[in-house]
C-alpha positions as CSV (number, residue, x, y, z in Angstrom):
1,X,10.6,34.6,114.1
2,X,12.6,37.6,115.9
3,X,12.6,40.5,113.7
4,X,15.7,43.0,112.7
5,X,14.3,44.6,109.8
6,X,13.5,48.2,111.7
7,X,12.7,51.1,109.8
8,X,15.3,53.1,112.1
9,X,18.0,51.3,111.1
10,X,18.2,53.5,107.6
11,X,19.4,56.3,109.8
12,X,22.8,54.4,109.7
13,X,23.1,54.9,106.4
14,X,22.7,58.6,106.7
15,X,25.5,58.8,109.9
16,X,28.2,57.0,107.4
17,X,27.4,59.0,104.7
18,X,27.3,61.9,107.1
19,X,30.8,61.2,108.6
20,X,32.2,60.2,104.4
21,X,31.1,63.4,103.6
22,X,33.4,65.3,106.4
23,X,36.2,63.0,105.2
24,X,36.7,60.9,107.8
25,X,38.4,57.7,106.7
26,X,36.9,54.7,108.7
27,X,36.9,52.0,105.8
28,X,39.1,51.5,103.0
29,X,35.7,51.6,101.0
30,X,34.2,54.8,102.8
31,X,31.1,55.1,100.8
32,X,30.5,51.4,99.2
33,X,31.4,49.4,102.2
34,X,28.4,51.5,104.4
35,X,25.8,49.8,101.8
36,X,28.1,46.6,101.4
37,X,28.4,45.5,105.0
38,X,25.0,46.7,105.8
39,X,23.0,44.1,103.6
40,X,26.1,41.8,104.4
41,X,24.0,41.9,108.2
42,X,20.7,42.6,107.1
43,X,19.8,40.5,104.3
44,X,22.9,37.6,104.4
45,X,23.7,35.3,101.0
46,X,26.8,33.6,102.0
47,X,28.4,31.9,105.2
48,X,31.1,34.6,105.1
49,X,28.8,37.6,105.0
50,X,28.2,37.8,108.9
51,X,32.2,37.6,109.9
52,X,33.0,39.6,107.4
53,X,30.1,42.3,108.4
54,X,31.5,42.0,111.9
55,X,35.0,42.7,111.5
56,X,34.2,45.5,109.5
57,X,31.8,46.9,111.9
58,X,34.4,46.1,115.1
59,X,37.4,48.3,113.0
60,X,34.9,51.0,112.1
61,X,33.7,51.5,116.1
62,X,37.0,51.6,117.2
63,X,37.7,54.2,114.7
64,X,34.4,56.1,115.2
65,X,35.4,56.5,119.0
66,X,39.4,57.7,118.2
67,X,36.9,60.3,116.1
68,X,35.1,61.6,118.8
69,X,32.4,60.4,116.6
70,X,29.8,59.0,119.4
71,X,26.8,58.9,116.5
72,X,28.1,56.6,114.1
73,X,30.2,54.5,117.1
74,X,26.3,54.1,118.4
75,X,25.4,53.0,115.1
76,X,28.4,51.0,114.6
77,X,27.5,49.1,117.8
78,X,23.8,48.6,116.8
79,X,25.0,46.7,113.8
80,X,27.8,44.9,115.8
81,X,24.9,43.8,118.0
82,X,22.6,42.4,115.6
83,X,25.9,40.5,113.6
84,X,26.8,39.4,117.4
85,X,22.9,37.7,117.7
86,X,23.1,36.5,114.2
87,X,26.4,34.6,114.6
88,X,24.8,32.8,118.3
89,X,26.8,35.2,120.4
90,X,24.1,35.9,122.3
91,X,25.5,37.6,125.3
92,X,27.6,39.6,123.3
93,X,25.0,41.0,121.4
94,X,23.5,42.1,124.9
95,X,26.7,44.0,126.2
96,X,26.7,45.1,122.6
97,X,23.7,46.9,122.6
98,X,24.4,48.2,125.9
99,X,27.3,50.1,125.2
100,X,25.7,51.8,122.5
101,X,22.6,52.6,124.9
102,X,25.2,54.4,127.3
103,X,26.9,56.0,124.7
104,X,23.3,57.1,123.8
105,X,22.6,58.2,127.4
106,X,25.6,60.6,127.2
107,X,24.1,62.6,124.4
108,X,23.1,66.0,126.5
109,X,20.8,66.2,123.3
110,X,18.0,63.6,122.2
111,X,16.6,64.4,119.0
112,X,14.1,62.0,116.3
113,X,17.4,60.7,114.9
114,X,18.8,59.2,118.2
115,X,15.2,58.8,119.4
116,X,15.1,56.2,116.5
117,X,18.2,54.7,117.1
118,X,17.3,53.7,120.8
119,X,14.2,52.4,119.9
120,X,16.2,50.3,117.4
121,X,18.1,48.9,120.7
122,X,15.6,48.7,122.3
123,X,13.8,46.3,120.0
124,X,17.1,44.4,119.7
125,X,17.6,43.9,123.2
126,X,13.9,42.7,123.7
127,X,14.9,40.0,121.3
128,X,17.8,39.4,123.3
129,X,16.0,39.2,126.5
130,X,13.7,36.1,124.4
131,X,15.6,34.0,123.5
132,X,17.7,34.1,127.1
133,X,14.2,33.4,128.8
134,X,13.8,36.6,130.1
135,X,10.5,36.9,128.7
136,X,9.0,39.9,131.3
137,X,12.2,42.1,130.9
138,X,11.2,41.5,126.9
139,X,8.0,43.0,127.6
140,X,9.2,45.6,129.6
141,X,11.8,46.6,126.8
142,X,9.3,46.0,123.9
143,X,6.9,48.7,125.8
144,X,10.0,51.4,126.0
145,X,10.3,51.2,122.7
146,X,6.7,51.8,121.8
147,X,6.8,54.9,123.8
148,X,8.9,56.4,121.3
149,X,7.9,54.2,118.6
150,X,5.9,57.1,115.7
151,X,6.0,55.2,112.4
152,X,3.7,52.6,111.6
153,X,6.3,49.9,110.2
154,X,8.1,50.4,113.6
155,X,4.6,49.8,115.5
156,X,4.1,46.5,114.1
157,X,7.4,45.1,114.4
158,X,7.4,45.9,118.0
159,X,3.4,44.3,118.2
160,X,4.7,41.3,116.4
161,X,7.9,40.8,118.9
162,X,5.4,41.5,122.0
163,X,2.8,38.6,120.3
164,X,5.9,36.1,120.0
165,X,6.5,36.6,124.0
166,X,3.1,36.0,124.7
167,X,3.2,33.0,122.3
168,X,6.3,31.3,124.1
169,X,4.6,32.1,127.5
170,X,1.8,29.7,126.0
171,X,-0.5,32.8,126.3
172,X,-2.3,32.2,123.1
173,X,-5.4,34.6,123.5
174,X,-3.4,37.6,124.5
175,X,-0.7,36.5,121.7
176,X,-3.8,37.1,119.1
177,X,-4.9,40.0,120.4
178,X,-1.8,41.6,119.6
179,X,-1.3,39.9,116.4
180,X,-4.6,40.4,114.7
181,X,-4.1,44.5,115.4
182,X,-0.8,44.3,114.0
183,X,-2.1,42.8,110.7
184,X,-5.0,44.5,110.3
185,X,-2.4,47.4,110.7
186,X,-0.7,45.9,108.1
187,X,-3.2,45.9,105.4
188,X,-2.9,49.8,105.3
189,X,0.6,49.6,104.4
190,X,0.3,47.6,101.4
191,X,3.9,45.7,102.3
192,X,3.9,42.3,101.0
193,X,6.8,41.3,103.7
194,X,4.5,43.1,106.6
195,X,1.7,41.5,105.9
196,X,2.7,38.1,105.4
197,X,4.9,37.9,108.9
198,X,1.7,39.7,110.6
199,X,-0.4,36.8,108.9
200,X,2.2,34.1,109.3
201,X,2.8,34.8,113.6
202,X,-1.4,35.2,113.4
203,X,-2.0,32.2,112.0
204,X,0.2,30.1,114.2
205,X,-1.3,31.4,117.3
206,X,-4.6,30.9,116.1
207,X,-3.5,27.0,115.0
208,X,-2.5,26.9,118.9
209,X,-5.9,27.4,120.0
210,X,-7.7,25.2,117.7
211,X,-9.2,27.6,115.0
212,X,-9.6,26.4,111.7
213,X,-8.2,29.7,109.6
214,X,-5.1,29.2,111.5
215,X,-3.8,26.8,108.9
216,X,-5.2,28.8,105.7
217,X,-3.4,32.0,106.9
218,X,-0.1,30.1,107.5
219,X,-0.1,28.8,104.0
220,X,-1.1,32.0,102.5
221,X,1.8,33.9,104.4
222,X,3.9,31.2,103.0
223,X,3.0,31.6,99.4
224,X,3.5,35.2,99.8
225,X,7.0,35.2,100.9
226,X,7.9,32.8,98.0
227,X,6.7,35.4,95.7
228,X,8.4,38.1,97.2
229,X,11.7,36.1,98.0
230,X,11.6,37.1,101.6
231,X,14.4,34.2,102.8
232,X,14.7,35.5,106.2
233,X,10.8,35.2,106.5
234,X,10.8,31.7,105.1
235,X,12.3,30.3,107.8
236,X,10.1,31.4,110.2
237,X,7.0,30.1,108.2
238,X,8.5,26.7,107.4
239,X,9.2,26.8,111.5
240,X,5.7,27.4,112.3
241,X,4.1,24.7,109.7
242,X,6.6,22.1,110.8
243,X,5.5,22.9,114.8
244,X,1.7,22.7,113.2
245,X,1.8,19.3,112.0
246,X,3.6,17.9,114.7
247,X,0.8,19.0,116.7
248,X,-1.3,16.9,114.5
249,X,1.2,13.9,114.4
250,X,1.5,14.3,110.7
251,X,5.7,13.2,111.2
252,X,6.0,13.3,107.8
253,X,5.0,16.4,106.5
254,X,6.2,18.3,110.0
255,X,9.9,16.9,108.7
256,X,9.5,18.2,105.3
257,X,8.9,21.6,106.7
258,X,11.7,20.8,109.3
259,X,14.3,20.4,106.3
260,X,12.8,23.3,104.9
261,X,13.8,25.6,107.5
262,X,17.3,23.9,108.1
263,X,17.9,24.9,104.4
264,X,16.3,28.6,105.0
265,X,18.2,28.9,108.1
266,X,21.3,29.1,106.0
267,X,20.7,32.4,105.0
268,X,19.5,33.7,108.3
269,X,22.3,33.2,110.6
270,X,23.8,30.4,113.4
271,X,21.0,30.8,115.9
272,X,18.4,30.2,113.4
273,X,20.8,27.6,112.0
274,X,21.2,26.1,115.9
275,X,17.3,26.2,116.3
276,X,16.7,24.5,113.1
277,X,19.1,21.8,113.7
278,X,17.6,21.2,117.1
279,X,14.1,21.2,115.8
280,X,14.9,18.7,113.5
281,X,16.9,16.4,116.2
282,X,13.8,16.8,118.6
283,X,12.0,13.8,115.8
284,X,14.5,11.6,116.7
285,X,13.5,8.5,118.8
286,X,17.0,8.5,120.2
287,X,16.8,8.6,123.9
288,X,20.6,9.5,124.0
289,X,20.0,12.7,121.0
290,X,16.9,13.2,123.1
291,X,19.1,13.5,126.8
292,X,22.1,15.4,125.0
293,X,19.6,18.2,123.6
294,X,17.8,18.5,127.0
295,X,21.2,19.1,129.0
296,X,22.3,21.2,126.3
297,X,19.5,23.1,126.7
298,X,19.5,23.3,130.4
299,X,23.2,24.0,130.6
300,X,23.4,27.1,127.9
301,X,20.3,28.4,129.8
302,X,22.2,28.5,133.2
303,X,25.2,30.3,131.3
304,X,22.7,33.0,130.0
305,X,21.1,33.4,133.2
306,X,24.6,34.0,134.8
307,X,25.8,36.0,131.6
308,X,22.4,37.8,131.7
309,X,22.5,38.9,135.3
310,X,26.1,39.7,135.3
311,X,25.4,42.4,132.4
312,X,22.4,43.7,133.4
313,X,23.8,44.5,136.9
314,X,26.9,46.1,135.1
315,X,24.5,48.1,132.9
316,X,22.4,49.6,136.0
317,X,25.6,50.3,138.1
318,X,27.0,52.0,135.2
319,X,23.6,53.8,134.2
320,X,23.5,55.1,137.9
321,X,26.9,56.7,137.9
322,X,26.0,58.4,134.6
323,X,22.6,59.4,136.0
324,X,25.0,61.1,139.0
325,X,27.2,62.9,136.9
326,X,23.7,64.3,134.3
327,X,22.4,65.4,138.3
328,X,26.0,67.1,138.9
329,X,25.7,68.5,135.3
330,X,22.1,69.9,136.1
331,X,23.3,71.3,139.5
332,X,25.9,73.1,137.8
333,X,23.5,74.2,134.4
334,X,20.6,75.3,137.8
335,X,23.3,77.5,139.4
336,X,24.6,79.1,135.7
337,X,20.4,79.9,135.3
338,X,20.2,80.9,139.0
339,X,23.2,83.8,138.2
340,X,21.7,84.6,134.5
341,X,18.1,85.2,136.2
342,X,19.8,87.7,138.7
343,X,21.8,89.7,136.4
344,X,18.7,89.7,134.2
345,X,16.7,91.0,137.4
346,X,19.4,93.3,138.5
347,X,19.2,95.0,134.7
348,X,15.9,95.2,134.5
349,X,15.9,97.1,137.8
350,X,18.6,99.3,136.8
351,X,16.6,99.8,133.6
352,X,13.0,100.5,135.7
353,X,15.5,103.0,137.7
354,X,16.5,104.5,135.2
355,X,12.9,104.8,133.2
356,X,11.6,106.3,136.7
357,X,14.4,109.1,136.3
358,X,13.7,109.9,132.8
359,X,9.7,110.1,133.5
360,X,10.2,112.3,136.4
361,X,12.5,114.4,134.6
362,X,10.1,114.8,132.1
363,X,6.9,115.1,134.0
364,X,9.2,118.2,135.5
365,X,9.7,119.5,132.2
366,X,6.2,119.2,131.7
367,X,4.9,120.5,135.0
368,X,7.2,123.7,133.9
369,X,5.2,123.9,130.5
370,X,2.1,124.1,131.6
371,X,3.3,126.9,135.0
372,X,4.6,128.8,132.2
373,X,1.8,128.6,130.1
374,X,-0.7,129.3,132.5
375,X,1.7,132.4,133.6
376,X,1.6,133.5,130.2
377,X,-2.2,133.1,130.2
378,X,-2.8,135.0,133.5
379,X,-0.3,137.8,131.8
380,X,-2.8,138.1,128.9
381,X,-6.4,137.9,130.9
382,X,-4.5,140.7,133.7
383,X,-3.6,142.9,130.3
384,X,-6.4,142.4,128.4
385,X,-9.3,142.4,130.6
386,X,-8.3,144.0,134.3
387,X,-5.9,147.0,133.0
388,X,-7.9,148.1,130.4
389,X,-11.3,147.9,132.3
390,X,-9.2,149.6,135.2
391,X,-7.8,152.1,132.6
392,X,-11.3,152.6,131.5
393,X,-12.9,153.6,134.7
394,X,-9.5,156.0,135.2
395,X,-11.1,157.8,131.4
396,X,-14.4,158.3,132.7
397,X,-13.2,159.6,136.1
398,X,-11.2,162.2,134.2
399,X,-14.0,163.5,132.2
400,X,-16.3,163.9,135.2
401,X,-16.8,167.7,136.2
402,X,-15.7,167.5,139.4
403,X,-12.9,164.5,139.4
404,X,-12.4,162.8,142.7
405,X,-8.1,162.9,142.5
406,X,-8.1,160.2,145.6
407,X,-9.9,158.0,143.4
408,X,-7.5,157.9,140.3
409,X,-4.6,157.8,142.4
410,X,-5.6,155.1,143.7
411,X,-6.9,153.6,140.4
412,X,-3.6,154.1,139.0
413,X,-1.4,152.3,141.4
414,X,-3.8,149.3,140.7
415,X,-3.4,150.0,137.0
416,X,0.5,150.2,137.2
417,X,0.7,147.3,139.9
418,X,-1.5,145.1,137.3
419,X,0.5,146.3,134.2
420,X,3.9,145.0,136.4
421,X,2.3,141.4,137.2
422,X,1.2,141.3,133.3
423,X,4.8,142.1,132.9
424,X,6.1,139.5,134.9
425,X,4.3,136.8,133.4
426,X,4.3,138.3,129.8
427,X,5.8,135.6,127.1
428,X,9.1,135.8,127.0
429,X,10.8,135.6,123.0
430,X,13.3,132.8,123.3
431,X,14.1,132.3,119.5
432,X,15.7,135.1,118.3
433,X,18.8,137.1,120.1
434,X,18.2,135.9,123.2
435,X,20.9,137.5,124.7
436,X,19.3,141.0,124.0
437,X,16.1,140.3,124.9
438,X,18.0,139.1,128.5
439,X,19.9,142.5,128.3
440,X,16.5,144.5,127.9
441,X,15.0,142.7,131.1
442,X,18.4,143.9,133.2
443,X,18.2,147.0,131.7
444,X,14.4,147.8,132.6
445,X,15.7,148.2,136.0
446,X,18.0,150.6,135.5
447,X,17.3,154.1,137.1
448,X,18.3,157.2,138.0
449,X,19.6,155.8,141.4
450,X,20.4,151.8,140.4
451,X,23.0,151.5,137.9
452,X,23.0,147.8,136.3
453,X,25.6,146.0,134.9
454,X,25.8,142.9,132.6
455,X,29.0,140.8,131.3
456,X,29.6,138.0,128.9
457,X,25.8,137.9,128.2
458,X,26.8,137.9,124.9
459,X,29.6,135.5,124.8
460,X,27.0,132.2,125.7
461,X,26.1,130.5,122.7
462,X,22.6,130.3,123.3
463,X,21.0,128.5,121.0
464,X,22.2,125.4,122.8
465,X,20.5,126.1,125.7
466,X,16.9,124.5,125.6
467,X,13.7,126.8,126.0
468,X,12.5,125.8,129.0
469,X,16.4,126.7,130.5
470,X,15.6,130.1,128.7
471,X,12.4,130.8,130.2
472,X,13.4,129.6,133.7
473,X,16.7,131.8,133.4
474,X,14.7,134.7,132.0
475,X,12.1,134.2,135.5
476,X,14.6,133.5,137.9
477,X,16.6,136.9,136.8
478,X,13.8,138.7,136.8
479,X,12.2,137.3,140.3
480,X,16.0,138.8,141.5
481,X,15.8,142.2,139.8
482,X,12.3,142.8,141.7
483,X,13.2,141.7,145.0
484,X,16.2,143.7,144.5
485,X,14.2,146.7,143.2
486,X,11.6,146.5,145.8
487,X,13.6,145.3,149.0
488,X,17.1,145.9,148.8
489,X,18.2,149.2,148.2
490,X,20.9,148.9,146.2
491,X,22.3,151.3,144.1
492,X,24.4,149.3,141.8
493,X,23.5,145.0,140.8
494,X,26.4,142.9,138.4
495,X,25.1,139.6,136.8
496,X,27.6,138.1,135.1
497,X,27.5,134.8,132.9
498,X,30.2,132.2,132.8
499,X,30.4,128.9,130.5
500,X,31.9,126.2,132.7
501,X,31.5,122.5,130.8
502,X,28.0,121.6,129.9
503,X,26.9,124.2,132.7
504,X,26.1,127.8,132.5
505,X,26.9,129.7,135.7
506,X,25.0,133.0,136.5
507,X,26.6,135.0,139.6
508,X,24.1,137.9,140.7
509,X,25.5,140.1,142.9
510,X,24.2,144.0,144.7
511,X,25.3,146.1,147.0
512,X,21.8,146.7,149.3
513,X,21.3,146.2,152.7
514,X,21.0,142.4,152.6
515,X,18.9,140.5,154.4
516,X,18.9,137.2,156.9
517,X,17.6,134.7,154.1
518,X,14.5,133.6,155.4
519,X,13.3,132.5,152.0
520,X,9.4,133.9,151.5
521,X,7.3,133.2,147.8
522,X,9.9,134.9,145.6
523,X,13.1,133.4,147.0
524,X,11.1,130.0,146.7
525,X,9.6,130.2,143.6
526,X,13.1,130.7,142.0
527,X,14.4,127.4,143.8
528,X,11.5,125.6,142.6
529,X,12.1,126.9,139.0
530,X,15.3,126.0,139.0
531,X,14.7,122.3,140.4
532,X,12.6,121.5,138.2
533,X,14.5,122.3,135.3
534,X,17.7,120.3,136.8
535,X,19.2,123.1,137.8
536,X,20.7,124.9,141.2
537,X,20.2,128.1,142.9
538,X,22.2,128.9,146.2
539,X,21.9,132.7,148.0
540,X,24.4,134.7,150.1
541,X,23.4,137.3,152.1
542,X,23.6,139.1,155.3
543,X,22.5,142.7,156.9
544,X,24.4,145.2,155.4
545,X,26.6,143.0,153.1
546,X,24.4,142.8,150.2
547,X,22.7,140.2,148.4
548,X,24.0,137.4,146.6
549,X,23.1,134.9,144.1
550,X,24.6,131.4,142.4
551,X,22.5,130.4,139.6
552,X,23.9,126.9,137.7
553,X,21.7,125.6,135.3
């Protein structure tokens, strides 16, 4: 017997309930009539059950589609399909099924639900493909659907539909290989119904190739169905024990079971109705019954061939242009990657860009740390440790009877020369009134004969100027003041301070000789200073001009 009862098909139930629940009026019973036409397919009582089920199901597509409402249209179909099948329309059960496949392949997204729901058509199309003859494209379709087949109910159906190919090839042996896995898979499930169609299809086959439990397990399938009322499966059984005793050219007892069927077959649909009717005709001694079943036979054959090939070409042609427009699709969904992966590469180099900015801006910083902490330590050893040893040997000299006065002259300029570089490197207070302790440094180099002047020092805010700014402005000034002091004559030197944006400005400016600006250590160590600390120093100077100085920091 050709089996409907999938596990998947359950999931139809959830899409109508699903689409009820949005409000979406397909059926005058929206809720009722998904459970009332469903069993009206599945499990059929009356003659009417099947129309009735297929109208509904034909009204409900059409309005699934106007919906834009592709899952329950697919599911819709399915059931169309298997009414179609039931009611002898085999070929349009076929094109059926196929329309819901390639509504199917149109999904961009397969998840478990839809994977469920083609292995449902997939099952129904291998029965499809049976009883047309088509018994290797069965196969074929049977072995899709174990590919995606994961429970173990849909397993053994598809086993059990595999075994009946096998069976109508007259491959017996390889029929009963399949069969006697599927029911000893069956006995883990503790289903009744299972069982006893796995038992039932078992022991037919095994009748076929002359083993004596072949009859026992038909009989005991038999029984079982009685018990559990499965009419569908009845058929089938009564089929397979009327074929058994014909076999054994016991007439009357294989046209008991004959009847049997004919009268089971009334709940299970025209086809099985057809194939009961003709079973029962193939015991007639007629010769003109016997000719009219054999054409009949031959000539609804041809038409399925015919009907068969047409569809299946219509199918393929129409599966290729789909599979065309998914490649265009993936060309396009390639080329949105291709310019998402190069954005994300041009960010991420902007962002590496700008990470190597920030590091090397603060390896400066740090770089200017550590030169002004080893200044300050060099200040301290020079103070500590050369003056005073210097200033030592300058006592003792002193007391000595008979001082040499060459000798402590000369001590003293290298006292006073190593009190000056202390000086110079000497840590510089940038917490408190900075602007003072700036004032104090121009002002140490004030004399007798260079007048210094200041302006606005005390007009910068400059507690928003960072440390390091203060030490390097503090060094830079005073770097000037010496070379000015030592080098340029000058009797009078104006540094004035100016606020412009984010930027403070320092213009030094004397009147000495000048010079031709061939930058030696001093004039370099301020423009390093002032580089590393983001900042800008530019000179202006010429013989007998003066000497000038653009500090922006």
């Amino acid at each position: 017997m050709k089996i409907f009862n999938f596990s998947s098909r359950f999931l139809w139930l959830l899409l109508t309930l699903f689409s009820a629940s949005l409000n979406v009026s397909y059926a005058q019973k929206p809720i009722d009539s998904s459970f009332y036409y469903y069993y009206k397919v599945i499990k059929p009582t009356l003659s009417s059950d099947l129309p009735a089920a297929y109208i509904y199901y034909k009204r409900h597509k059409e309005l699934s589609l106007a919906a834009e409402d592709t899952l329950t249209a697919i599911s819709d179909l399915r059931m169309l399909a298997i009414s179609e099948f039931e009611l002898g329309r085999i070929y349009d059960s076929q094109n059926t099924a196929v329309e819901a496949l390639k509504l199917l392949d149109s999904r961009a997204v397969i998840d478990t639900l839809l994977s469920d729901i083609r292995l449902g058509l997939y099952n129904h199309l291998g029965l499809v493909y049976e009883t047309l003859d088509y018994n290797k494209r069965a196969l074929n379709t049977y072995d899709n659907a174990l590919k995606l087949a994961v429970k173990l109910s849909d397993r053994l159906t598809l086993l059990n539909n595999k075994a009946l190919i096998y069976k109508n090839l007259k491959n017996y042996s390889e029929a009963e290989a399949y069969l006697e896995l599927a029911f000893k898979l069956s006995l883990t499930t503790n289903n009744k119904i299972q069982i006893a169609r796995a038992r039932d299809n078992l022991g037919f086959v095994q009748s076929k190739l002359k083993k004596s439990e072949g009859l026992p397990n038909m009989l005991a399938a038999l029984n079982s169905r009685i018990e559990e009322k499965d009419k569908s499966g009845l058929y089938a059984n009564y089929s397979h024990l009327s074929l058994y005793y014909k076999d054994q050219n016991d007439t009357k007892t294989a046209l008991k079971y004959a009847a049997l069927a004919k009268e089971a077959a009334k709940v299970s649909g025209v086809t099985y109705k057809m194939n009961a009717l003709s079973h029962l005709l193939g015991f007639s001694e007629d010769p003109n019954i016997t000719e009219y079943l054999r054409l009949s036979d031959s000539i609804t054959e041809s038409n399925n061939k015919i009907q068969n090939s047409f569809a299946a070409v219509r199918y393929n042609l129409e599966k290729e242009q789909l599979r065309t427009q998914v490649s265009e699709l993936q060309r396009e969904k390639e080329k949105r990657l291709k310019l998402l992966y190069l954005t994300l590469g041009i960010f991420v180099l902007l962002v590496a860009i700008a990470l190597y900015f920030i590091l090397k801006a603060r390896h400066k910083k740090e770089k200017t740390k550590q030169v002004y902490q080893t200044e300050t330590r060099i200040s301290k050893k020079l103070h500590d440790e050369v003056a005073n040893d210097v200033y030592h040997v300058m006592t003792k000299l002193q007391g000595n009877s008979t001082p040499n006065n060459e000798v402590l002259d000369d001590l003293e300029g290298i006292y006073t020369k190593t009190r000056d570089i202390s000086k110079e490197s000497a840590i510089v207070n940038v917490h408190q009134n900075f602007h003072e302790v700036l004032n104090d440094l121009l002002l140490s180099y004030k004399n007798e004969e260079v007048n210094i002047i200041s302006r606005n020092i005390s007009k910068i805010d400059w507690d928003t100027i960072s440390e390091i700014k203060k030490i390097t402005i503090y060094r830079v000034l005073q770097e000037l003041m010496t070379n000015m002091k030592k080098h340029s004559k000058a009797g009078l030197a104006v540094v004035m301070f100016t606020k412009k944006g984010s930027k403070l400005q320092i213009d030094y400016t004397d009147n000495g000789i000048g010079c031709d600006l061939k930058k030696k250590t001093g004039l370099l160590n301020t423009e390093n200073r002032m580089e590393s600390n983001a900042g800008h120093i530019r000179f202006e100077s010429k013989k007998n001009e003066g000497f000038k100085a653009i500090i922006t920091i």
